[in-house]
C-alpha positions in Angstrom: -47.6 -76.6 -5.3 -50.4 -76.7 -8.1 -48.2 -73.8 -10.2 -45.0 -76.3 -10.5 -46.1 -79.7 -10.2 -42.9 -81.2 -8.1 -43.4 -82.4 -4.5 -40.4 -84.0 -3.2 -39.7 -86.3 -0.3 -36.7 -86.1 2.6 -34.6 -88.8 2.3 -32.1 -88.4 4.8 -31.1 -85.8 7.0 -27.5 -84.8 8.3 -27.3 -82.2 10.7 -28.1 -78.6 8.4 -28.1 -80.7 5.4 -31.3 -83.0 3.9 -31.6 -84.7 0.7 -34.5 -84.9 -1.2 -36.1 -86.8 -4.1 -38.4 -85.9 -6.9 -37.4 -81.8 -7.7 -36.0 -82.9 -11.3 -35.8 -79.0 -11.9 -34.6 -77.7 -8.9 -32.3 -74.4 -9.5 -29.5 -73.6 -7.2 -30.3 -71.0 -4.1 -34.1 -71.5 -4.6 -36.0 -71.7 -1.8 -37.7 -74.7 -1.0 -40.8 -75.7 1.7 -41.4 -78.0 3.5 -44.8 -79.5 4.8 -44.5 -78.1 8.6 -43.1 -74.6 7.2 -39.6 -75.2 7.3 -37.3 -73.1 4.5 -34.3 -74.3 3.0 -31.9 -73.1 0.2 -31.1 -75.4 -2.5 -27.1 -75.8 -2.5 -26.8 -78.4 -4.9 -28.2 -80.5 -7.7 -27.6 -84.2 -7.8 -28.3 -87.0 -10.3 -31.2 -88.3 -8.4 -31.6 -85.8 -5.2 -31.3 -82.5 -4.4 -29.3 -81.2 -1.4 -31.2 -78.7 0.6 -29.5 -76.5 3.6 -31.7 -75.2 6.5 -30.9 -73.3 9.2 -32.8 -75.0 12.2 -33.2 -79.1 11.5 -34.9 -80.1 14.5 -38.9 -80.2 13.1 -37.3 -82.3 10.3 -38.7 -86.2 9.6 -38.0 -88.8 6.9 -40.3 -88.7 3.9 -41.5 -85.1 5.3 -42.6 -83.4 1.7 -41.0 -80.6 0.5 -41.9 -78.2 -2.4 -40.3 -75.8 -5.2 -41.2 -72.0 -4.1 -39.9 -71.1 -7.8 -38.0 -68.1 -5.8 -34.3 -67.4 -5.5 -33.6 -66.7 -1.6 -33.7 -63.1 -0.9 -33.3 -61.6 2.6 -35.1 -58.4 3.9 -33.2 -54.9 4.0 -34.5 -51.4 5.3 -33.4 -48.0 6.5 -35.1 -48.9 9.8 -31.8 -51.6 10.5 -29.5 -48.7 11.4 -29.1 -48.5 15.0 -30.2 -52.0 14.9 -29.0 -55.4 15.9 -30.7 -57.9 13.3 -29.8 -61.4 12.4 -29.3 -62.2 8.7 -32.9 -62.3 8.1 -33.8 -59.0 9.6 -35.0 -60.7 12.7 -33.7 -58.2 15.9 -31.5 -59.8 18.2 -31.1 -56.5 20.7 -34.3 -57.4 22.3 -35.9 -53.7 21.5 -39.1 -53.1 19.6 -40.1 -55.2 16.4 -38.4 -53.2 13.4 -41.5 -51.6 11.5 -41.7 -49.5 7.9 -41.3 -50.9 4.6 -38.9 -53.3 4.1 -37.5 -54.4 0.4 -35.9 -57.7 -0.4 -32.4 -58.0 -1.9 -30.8 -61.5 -3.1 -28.6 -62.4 -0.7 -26.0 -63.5 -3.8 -26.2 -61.1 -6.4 -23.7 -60.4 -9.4 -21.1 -58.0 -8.8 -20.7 -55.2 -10.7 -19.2 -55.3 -14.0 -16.0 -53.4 -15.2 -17.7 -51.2 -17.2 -19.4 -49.8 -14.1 -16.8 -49.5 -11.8 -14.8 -46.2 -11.7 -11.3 -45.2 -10.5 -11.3 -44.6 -6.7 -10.2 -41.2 -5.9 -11.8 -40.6 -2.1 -10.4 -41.3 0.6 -11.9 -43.4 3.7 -10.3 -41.7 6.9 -10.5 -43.9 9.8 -9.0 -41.4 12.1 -6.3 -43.7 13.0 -3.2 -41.6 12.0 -1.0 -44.6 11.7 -3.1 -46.2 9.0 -4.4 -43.0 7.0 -0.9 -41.9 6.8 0.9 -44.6 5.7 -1.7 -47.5 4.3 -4.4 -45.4 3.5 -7.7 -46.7 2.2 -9.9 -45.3 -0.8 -14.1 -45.0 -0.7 -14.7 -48.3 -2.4 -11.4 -49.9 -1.5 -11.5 -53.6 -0.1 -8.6 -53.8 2.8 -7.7 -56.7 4.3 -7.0 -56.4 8.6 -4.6 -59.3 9.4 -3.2 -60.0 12.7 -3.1 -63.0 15.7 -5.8 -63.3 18.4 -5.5 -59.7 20.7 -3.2 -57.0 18.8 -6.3 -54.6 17.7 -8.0 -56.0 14.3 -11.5 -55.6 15.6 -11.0 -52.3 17.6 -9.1 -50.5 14.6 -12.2 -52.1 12.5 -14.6 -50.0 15.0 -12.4 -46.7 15.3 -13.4 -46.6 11.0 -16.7 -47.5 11.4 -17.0 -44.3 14.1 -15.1 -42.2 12.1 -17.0 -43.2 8.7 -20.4 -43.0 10.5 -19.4 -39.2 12.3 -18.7 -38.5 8.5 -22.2 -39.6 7.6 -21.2 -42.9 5.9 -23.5 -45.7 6.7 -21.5 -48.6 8.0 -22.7 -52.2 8.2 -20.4 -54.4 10.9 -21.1 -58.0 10.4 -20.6 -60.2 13.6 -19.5 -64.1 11.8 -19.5 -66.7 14.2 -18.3 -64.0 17.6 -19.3 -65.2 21.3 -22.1 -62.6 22.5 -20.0 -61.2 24.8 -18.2 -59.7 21.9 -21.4 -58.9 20.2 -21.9 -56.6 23.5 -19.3 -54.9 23.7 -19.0 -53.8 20.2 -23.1 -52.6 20.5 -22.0 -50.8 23.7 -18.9 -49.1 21.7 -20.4 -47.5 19.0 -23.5 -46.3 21.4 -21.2 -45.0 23.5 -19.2 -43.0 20.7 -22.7 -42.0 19.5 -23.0 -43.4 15.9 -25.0 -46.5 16.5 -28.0 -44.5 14.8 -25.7 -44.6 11.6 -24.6 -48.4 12.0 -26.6 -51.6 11.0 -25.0 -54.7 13.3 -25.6 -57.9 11.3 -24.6 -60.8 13.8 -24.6 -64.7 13.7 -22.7 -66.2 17.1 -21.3 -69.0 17.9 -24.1 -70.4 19.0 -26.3 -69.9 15.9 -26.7 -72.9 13.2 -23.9 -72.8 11.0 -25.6 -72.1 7.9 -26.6 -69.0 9.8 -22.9 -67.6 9.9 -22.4 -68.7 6.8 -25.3 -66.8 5.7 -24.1 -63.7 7.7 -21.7 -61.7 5.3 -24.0 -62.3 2.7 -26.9 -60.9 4.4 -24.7 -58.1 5.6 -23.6 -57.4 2.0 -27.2 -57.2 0.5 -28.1 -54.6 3.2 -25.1 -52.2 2.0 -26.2 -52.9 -2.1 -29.4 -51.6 -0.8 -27.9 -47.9 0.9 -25.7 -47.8 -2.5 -28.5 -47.7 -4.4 -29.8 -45.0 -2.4 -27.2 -43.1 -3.0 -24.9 -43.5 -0.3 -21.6 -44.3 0.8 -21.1 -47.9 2.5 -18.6 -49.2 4.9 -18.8 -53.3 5.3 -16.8 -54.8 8.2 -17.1 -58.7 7.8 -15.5 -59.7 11.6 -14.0 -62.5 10.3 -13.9 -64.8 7.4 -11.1 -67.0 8.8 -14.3 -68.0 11.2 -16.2 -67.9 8.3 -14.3 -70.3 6.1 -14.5 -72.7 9.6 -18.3 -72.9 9.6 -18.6 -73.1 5.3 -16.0 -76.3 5.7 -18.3 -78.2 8.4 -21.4 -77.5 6.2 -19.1 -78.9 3.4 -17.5 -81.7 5.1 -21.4 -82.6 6.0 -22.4 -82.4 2.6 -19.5 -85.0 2.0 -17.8 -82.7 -1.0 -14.2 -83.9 -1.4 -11.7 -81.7 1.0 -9.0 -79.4 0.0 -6.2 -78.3 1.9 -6.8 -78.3 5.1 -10.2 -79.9 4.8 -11.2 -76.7 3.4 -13.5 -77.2 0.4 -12.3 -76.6 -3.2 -14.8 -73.4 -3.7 -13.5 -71.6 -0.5 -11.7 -69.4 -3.0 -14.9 -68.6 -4.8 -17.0 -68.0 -2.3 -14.8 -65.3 -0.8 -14.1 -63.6 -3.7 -18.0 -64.0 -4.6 -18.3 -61.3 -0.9 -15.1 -59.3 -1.8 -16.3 -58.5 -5.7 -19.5 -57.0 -4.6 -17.5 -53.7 -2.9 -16.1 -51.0 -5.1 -16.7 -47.8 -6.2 -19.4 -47.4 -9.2 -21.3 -44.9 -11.0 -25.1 -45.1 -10.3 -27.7 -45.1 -12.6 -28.2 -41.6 -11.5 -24.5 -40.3 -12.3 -23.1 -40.3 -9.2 -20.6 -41.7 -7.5 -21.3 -44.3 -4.6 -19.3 -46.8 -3.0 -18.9 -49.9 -0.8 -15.8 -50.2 1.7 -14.9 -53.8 1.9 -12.8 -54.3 5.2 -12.5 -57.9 5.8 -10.8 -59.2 9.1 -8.3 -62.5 9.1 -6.7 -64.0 11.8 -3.4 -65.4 11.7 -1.6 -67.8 13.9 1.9 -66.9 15.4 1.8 -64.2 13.0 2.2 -66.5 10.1 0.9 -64.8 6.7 0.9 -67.9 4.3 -2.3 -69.7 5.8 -4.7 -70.9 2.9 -7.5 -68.6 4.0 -5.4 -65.5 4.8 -3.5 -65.9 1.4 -6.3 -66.3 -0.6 -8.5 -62.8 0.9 -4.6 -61.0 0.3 -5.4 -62.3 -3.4 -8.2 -60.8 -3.8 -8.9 -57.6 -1.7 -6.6 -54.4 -2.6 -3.8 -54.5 0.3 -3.9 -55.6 3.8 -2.8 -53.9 7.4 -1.3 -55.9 9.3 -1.5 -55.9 13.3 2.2 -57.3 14.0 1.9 -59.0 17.2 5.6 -57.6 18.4 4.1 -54.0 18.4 1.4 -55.6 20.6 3.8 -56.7 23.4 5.6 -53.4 23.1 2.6 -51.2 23.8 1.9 -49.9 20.7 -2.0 -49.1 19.9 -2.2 -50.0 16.9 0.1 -52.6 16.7 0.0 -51.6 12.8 3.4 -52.9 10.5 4.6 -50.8 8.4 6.6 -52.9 6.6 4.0 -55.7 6.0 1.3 -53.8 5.4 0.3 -52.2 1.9 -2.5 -50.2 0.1 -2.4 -51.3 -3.6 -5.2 -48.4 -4.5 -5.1 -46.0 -1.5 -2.3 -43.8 -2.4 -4.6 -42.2 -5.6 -6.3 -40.7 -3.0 -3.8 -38.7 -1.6 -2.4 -35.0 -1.8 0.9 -34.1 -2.5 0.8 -32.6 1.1 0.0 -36.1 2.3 2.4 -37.6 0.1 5.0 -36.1 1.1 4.3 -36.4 4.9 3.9 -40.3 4.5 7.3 -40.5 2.2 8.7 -38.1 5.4 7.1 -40.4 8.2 8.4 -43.4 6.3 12.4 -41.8 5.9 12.2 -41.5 9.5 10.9 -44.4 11.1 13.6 -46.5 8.8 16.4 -44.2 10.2 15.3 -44.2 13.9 14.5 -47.9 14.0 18.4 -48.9 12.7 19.6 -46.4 15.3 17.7 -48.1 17.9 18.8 -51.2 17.4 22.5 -50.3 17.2 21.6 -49.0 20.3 21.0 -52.0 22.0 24.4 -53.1 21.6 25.8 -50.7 24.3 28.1 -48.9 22.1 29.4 -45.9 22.2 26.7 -44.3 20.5 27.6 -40.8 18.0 25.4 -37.9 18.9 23.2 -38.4 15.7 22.5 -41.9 16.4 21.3 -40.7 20.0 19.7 -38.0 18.5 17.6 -40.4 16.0 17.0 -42.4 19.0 15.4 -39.8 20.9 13.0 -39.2 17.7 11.9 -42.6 17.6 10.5 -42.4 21.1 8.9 -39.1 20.4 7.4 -40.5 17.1 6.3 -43.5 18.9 4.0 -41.2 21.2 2.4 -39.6 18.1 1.3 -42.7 16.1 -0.1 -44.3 19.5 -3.5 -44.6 19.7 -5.8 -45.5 22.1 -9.2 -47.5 21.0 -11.6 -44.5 22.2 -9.0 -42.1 20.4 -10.2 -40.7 17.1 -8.1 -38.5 15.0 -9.5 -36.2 12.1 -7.5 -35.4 8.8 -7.1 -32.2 9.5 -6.1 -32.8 13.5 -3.4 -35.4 12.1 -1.5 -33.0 9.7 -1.1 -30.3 12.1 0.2 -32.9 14.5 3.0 -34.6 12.4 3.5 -31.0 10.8 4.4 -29.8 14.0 6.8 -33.2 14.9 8.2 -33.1 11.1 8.6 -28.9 11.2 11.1 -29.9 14.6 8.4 -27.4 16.3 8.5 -30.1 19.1 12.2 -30.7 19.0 12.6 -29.3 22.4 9.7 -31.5 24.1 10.1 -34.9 25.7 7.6 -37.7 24.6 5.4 -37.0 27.5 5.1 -33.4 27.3 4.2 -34.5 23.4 1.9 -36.7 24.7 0.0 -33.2 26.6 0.4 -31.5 23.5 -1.1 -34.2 21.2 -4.5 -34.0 24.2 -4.5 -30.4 24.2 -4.6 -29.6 20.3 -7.1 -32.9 20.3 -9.3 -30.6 22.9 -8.9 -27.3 20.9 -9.6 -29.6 17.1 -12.7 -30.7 19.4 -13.9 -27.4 20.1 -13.7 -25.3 16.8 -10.6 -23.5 17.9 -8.6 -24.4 15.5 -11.1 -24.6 12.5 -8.9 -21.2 10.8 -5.6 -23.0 10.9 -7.4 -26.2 9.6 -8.7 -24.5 6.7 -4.9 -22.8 5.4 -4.1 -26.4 5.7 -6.6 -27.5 3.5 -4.1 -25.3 0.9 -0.9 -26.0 1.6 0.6 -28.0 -1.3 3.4 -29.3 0.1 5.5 -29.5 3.9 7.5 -26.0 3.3 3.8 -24.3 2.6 2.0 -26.4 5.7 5.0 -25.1 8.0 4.5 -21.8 7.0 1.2 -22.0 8.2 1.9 -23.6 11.9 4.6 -20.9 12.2 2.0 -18.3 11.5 -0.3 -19.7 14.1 2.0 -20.9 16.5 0.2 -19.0 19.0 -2.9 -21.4 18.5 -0.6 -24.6 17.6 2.7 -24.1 18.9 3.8 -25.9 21.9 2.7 -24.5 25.6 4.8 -26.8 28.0 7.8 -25.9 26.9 9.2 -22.6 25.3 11.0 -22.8 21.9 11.9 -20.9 18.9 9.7 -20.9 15.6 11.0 -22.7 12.9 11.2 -20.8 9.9 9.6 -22.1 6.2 12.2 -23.3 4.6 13.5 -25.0 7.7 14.2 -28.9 6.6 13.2 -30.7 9.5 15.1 -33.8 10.8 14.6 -37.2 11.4 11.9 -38.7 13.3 10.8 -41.2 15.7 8.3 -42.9 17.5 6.8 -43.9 21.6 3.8 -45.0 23.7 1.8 -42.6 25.0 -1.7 -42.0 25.2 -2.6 -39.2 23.2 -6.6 -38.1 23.0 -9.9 -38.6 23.5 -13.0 -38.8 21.2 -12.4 -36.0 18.6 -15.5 -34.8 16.5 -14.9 -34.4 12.8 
């Protein structure tokens, strides 16, 4: 107080929000005290008062004082928050021992990096969902949207890439906005029970938490992965969601009596958003290397309607979206991921001709089957191609199903849809693929099939990958059902797709 002179006095009070009088030179986001203790962030600068938000209001009086800290609001980050549940000030919520160590503190609203330090992004994230990192696949630094209404699968494909990331040694930050603690429970007991919680920091702010605490929440959550990428390490960011987000930003804005937007949402909504999103990518340290933040950002929709304010604006500004298509839902299929609707603006630079051609393969197919399936519900007289394409649906339907403890490596995916595209499984119904698809997830998981993995790892395009599965059929080939090798410069056909329920947890 003697260092700045300026001691202001509450004038009213309005929920989160207080106004006070005499901080002339007040600066945005500094912290101010008040006399019992109380900190507050200053959100805006007014003629004659300055608005101040806190995150608990109760201890608050009229003509409390309240002084200038001269400090920008900075919360605490440390290596000691993985395998943690913190709140976004560091405090633990999973009622364990007090974290300990050193602990550094980041501003919770930094600039984002320039242009001149950001780099192309060239490395892939695999999520080990075979659906997405074959057809939408996502780059290290990358910032995908996951869109999709209430129950079809955002938040559990959001936790199969935080295990894969973490098994991969990537630290992953999952930020909890505004979620029921239920939900907060059964996404700590997930990722212990997968085994990477000792590689995940869970950053959460319920429902019942002070809305300028889940407002604060992504910010916080960001800070704490600016701090691993300055470390040197590769960051993945879930924010769980921002539609929830936006919610709790437009009642602290609605309290602060700013004019309202479409849909009562505030006019800076925009900003604010892409103020989170901006702060991912993939840069070039000060060391020389290259380190990255995954942005995946979670929306929902309503009746599957992709032109809401919110969910248009985070398309605007992230690099693609995946889209959980309710429909797939109610047909069975885990992930309910659209592969129409969904797109990766950046993610295909991170691909190999190998995979390239798979995807353009997987793509060829599921057009053709999906037209022959619907002519098939018509009842017609169907030709023996059309039944054929049919059958190749249901069978590709099995291959891209997924359940949420299933986790598919790169390597474990191409020898899958190398065997389906190479017609290696032409002879096999979709549940005998389903046996197949558990039983090279078994042998992946046990090092059996590390040699076949690693002529993979080679093969430049499908002609050389089925050379290789032909040459180790007896390790990959199929054992439920006998059947002829296919030769190397066999063109395989058309493909389809079914439910089924594939694997268990895979190691990487």
């Amino acid at each position: 107080m003697k260092e700045i002179g300026e001691v202001g006095y509450v004038q009213s009070i309005i929920s989160s929000i207080f106004y006070v009088s005499g901080l002339p030179t007040a600066r945005l986001n500094e912290l101010v005290i008040s006399e019992n203790g109380l900190i507050g962030i200053v959100k805006a600068v007014l003629p004659e008062l300055v608005e101040v938000m806190v995150f608990e209001g109760q201890s608050l009086g009229h003509n409390m004082r309240v002084v200038r800290t001269n400090e920008f609001f900075q919360v605490p980050v440390s290596e000691y928050f993985l395998g943690r549940v913190v709140d976004p000030f560091g405090v633990p919520q999973d009622n364990l021992e007090p974290i300990r160590g050193v602990k550094t503190f980041w501003p919770v609203d930094p600039h984002a990096p320039g242009v001149n330090e950001r780099i192309r992004i060239s490395r892939p994230l695999e999520t080990g969902v075979m659906s997405v990192d074959m057809q939408v696949p996502i780059g290290r630094g990358q910032r995908e949207l996951i869109l999709g209404d209430q129950k079809t699968g955002k938040t559990t494909f959001a936790l199969q890439a935080v295990v894969n990331a973490a098994r991969l040694g990537i630290v992953c930050i999952y930020v909890s906005v505004g979620k029921k603690k239920s939900d907060l429970k059964f996404v700590q007991a997930f990722l212990q029970k997968a085994g990477v919680l000792k590689n995940v920091a869970i950053v959460a702010a319920t429902s019942a938490d002070p809305a300028p605490m889940v407002y604060l929440a992504p910010f916080s959550g960001l800070s704490i992965a600016e701090y691993f990428r300055d470390k040197d390490r590769d960051v993945l960011v879930v924010l769980d969601d921002l539609t929830t987000h936006a919610k709790f930003y437009r009642e602290i804005s609605l309290l602060s009596r700013r004019p309202p937007g479409r849909q009562s949402y505030p006019g800076d909504i925009f900003h604010l958003h892409a103020r989170l999103t901006e702060r991912a990518g993939n840069i070039r340290n000060k060391n020389g290397r290259e380190v990255s933040i995954t942005l995946l950002p979670v929306a929902e929709t309503v009746e599957g309607d992709l032109a809401g304010y919110i969910q248009t604006n985070l398309m605007a500004m992230t690099d693609g979206h995946v889209f959980m298509d309710i429909a797939e839902a109610k047909r069975g299929r885990h992930p309910a991921v659209s592969f129409t609707l969904s797109v990766s603006r950046v993610g295909n630079q991170t691909r190999t001709p190998l995979e390239r051609e798979i995807a353009a393969r997987i793509t060829r197919q599921l057009t053709e089957s999906r037209k022959a399936e619907e002519l098939g519900r018509f009842g017609v007289e169907l030709t023996p191609q059309t039944q054929r394409a049919i059958k190749t649906y249901e069978k590709l339907e099995v291959i891209l199903n997924q359940e949420t403890e299933e986790i598919y490596p790169k390597g474990l995916q191409i020898i899958i849809l190398g065997l389906f595209l190479g017609d290696f499984w032409e002879n096999l119904t979709p549940y005998e693929i389903r046996d197949e698809k558990t039983r090279l997830a078994v042998a992946f998981a046990a090092g059996k099939l590390d040699s076949v993995r690693m002529l993979i790892t080679k093969a430049r395009n499908l002609k050389e990958l089925f050379g290789v599965i032909s040459a180790n059929l007896k390790l990959v080939g199929p054992k439920v059902s006998s059947q002829e090798p296919v030769s190397s410069n066999q063109v395989p056909v058309a493909g389809g797709q079914v439910k089924g329920q594939g694997i268990k947890q895979v190691s990487n």
